[in-house]
N, C-alpha and C positions, 0 to 999 in steps of 0.2 A: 504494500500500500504506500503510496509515492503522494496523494494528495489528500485534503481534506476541508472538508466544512463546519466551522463549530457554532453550533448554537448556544446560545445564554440566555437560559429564562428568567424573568424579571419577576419578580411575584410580589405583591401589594398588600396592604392591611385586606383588600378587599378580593385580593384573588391571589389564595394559599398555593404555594409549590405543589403540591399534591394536585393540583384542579391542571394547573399549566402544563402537568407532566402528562395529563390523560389526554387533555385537547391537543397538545403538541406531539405527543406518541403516536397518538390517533391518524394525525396527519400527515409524520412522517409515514407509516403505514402503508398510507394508501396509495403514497407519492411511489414506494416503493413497488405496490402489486401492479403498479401500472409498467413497471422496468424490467417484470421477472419473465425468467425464459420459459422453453415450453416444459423447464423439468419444476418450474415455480422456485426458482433461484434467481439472484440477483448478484452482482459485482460489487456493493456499495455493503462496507461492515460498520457498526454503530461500536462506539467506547463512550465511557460513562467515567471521565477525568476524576470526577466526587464521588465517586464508588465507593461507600463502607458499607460493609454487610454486616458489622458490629453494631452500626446505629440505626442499621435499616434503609439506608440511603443510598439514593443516587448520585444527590448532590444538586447542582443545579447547570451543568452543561453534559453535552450532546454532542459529539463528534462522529460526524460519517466520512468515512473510507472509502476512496477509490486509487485504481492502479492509474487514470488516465483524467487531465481536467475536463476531458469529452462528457465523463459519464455522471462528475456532478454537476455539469453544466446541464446535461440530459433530464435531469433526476430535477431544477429546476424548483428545487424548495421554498424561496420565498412566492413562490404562484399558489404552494399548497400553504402556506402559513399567514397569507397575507392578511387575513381577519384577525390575526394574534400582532401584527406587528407590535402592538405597543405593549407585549408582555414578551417576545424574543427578539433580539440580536441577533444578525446574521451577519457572520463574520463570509469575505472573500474567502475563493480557491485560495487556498493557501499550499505550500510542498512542506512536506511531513519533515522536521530535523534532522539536519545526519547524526547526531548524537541523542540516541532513544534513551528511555532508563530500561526496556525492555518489552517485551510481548506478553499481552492477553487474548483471553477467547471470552467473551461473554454469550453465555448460552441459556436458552430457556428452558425452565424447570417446571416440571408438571408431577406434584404429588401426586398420590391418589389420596388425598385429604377427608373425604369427605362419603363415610358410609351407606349413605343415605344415596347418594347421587349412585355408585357404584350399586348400590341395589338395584336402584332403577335401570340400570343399564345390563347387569346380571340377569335379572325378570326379563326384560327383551330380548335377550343376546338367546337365552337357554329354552326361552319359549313356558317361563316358569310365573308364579305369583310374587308379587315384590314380599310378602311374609315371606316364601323361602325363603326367597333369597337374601333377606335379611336376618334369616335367621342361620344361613349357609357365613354370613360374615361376622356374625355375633359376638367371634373371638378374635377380630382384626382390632388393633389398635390404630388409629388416623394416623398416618403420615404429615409433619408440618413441617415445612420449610420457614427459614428466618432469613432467607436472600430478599432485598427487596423489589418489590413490583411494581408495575403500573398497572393501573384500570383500565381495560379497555370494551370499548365498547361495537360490540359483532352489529355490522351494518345488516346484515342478513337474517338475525333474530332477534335484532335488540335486545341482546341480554349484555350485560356487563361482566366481566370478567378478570384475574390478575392475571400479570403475564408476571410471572415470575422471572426475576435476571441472577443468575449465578456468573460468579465473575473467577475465571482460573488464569492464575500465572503462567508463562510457557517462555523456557526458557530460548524460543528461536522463530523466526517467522514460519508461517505456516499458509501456505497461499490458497484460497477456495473459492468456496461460492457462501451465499449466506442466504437464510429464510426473508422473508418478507418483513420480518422485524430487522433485519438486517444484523442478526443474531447466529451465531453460528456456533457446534459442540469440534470441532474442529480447525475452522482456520480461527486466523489471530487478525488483533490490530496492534501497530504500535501503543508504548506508552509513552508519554513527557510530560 
């Protein structure tokens, strides 16, 4: 990854980092399923500079990754953010430093959290009554993750949702493709 675009959300007495991160995720998203190929992968990787998983945070900047300034010119972010401008920053193409501190992967995590859901999906999958099936899980403990997330919100069923982000150190680049979150369990992006 050779270039980049960082975003800085601005968040208000009246509009908390939590709100700015759903609306602004949301957006890159979409910016993003409009770029993906026919395997639903895209060139463009997301880092998260304020990343602690200790305090549950993201922080408050957004950087996306590309090998070429074609493809964040393509990608064309402030067209999808424009109704946010006065809560993010958009920094230019910027070329990524020859002196990194090192490489991450941030990847999305999906517990199976949540007994109840997994019943329902159990009863349909097995052709069974959600009692079995809840009574087949009886002895499962929830799964919880403490990486932190963003909400996002499925244009398709209007439900709301965390997109959970885990964040791994790798000690060397690692070159790929990335999900439409521009989230990947394999390749890397710089850090600095």
């Amino acid at each position: 990854m050779k270039y980049y675009i960082e975003l800085t959300l601005l968040p208000s007495v009246d509009i908390p980092l939590y709100f700015l991160w759903e609306k602004v995720y949301g957006q890159v998203h979409l910016a993003l399923v409009e770029m993906q190929d026919s395997e639903g992968k895209v060139a463009i990787g997301a880092a998260f500079p304020g990343y602690d998983a200790k305090q549950f945070q993201l922080g408050n900047k957004l950087r996306l990754f590309a090998r070429a300034t074609q493809e964040l010119e393509k990608l064309d972010i402030g067209k999808w953010l424009s109704r946010l401008m006065d809560y993010v920053h958009i920094s230019s193409i910027r070329e990524v430093p020859g002196q990194v501190q090192g490489y991450a992967g941030y990847k999305r995590v999906q517990p199976k959290s949540n007994n109840a859901r997994m019943a329902r999906r159990k009863a349909k999958r097995e052709g069974i009554s959600i009692e079995q099936a809840m009574q087949a899980l009886s002895g499962r403990k929830e799964q919880l993750s403490k990486a932190p997330f963003v909400h996002i919100k499925s244009l398709s069923s209007e439900n709301r949702y965390r997109l959970i982000i885990a964040s791994v150190d790798a000690e060397r680049s690692c070159a790929g493709k990335f999900s439409t979150y521009g989230l990947s369990s394999t390749s890397t992006v710089p850090m600095f």
